[in-house]
Phi, psi and omega in degrees: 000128179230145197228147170237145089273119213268091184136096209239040169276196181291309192267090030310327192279324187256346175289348191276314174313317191265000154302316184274343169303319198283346160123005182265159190265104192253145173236119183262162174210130171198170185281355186259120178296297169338310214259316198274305154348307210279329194271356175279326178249340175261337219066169182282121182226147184203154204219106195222103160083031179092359193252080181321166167207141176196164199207153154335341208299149185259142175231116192225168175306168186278347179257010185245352177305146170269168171313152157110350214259134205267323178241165189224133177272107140333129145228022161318165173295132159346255181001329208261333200296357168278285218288353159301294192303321189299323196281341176251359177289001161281003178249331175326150181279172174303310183227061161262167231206141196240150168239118144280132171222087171229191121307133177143145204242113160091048185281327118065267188257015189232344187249019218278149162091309182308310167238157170303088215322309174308355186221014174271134178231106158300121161232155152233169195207135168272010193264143211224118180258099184251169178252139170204126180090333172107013177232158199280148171233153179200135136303330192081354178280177183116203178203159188253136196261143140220147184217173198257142145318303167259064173334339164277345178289154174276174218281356182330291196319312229258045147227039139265322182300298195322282182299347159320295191284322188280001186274357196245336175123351202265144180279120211234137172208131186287046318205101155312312144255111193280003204278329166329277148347308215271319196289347201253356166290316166286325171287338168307290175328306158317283206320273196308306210316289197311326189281341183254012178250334168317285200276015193015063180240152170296194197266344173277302163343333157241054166254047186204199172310290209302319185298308175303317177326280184340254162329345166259354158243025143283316191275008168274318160336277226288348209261286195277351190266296198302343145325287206301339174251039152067013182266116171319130193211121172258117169276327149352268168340278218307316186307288162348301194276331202248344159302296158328326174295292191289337153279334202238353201212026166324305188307323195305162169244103190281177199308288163014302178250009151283319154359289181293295178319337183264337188122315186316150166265144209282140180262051185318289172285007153284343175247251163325324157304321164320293202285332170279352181275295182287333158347306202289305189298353185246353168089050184235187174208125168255087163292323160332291197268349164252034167236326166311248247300331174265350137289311162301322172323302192276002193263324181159039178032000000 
């Protein structure tokens, strides 16, 4: 069994580490020379609930992956997730299977033409990464969503990815329809991501009045646009999932503002934007999410 994972930041860094920890044969692959080196001379290392892990594992460029490989992970930026697969779908087997785990609304649709649809597998994941040092750190709790890209396909591809990951230790739940999963990942994020990149802040930082506003009219937006776009959405759940946050994760940096901390450009329209572009299109108005999102713009995108 051969595994690529495309994207060697913290969450490519730390799913390749506890995969290979569980004994599966892994590849990371990413573009940054700096990156491929460091993992090159230290090896890949993660620090998942205080329990290091660390490994052989190779991180190599995308035209040097080798052939044959039966799944290839995405953890790229939403933006990124074509021009990764074009560079790397030449080592997928005849029937080998793409996982996207990104951010991000239709991913999907971004990947259209490249894998088949029957062999596209969608996740989203609440399991929470920072990189420091070159090592991936996690509590290790959450859980991973997957679902078939084409909800008519059958459901195979994507409970072979399910036993992958849980053979790796991550906690798995299959979704008939993932886009639910996906509306409601994307309102957690919004809830955090802008605000916390605004405010260059961890998730306890926006732990007082003004931040829980703020994030509780982002998910009613994000809430009401995904009705209007016929998608099932527990604003509940989502309320929940972000109480848990502000209890179990004060520490985290969401990505978004490591992201600004780093230089990198932020994936502001894939998330609030995202929701406010189909707002736009369905004929609402997300004023929440589209005055964040023209701030993180005008602040350095």
């Amino acid at each position: 069994m051969k595994i690529a994972v495309v994207g060697a930041g913290a969450m490519g860094a730390l799913f390749a580490a506890r995969m290979a920890a569980g004994g599966l044969a892994v590849t990371l692959v990413d573009v940054d020379p700096v990156r491929i080196a460091q993992i090159a001379a230290d090896g890949l290392r993660a620090s998942v609930a205080g329990q290091a892990l660390c490994s052989d594992t190779l991180c190599v460029a995308p035209a040097t992956l080798g052939s044959g490989q039966d799944l290839i992970v995405l953890f790229t930026k939403f933006a990124a997730l074509r021009p990764a697969l074009t560079q790397a779908c030449h080592a997928l087997a005849p029937d080998g299977i793409v996982a996207v785990l990104a951010n991000g609304l239709d991913a999907a649709g971004q990947l259209d033409g490249l894998v088949p649809a029957e062999r596209l597998v969608i996740g989203v994941t609440d399991v929470a990464a920072d990189l420091r040092n070159g090592i991936a750190h996690s509590d290790g709790s959450g859980v991973v969503k997957l679902g078939m890209g084409d909800p008519a396909s059958s459901a195979r591809p994507c409970g072979r990815v399910a036993a992958w990951l849980e053979r790796a230790g991550f906690a798995v739940s299959q979704q008939a329809d993932i886009r639910t999963a996906v509306w409601e990942k994307v309102a957690f994020n919004a809830g955090f991501n802008a605000l916390a990149t605004l405010a260059d802040a961890c998730v306890r930082d926006l732990d007082n009045e003004p931040g829980r506003r703020i994030v509780g009219s982002v998910l009613d937006e994000v809430a009401a646009v995904a009705k209007a776009a016929g998608v099932p959405f527990d604003l509940g759940s989502v309320r929940a999932r972000v109480d848990a946050a502000f209890a179990l994760q004060g520490g985290h940096r969401p990505s978004m503002a490591q992201d600004r901390r780093a230089g990198r450009r932020t994936e502001i329209e894939a998330i609030n934007g995202a929701v406010a572009a189909c707002a736009q299109r369905l004929g609402m108005a997300a004023p929440v999410n589209r005055t964040l999102t023209d701030l993180v713009l005008l602040t350095g995108g």
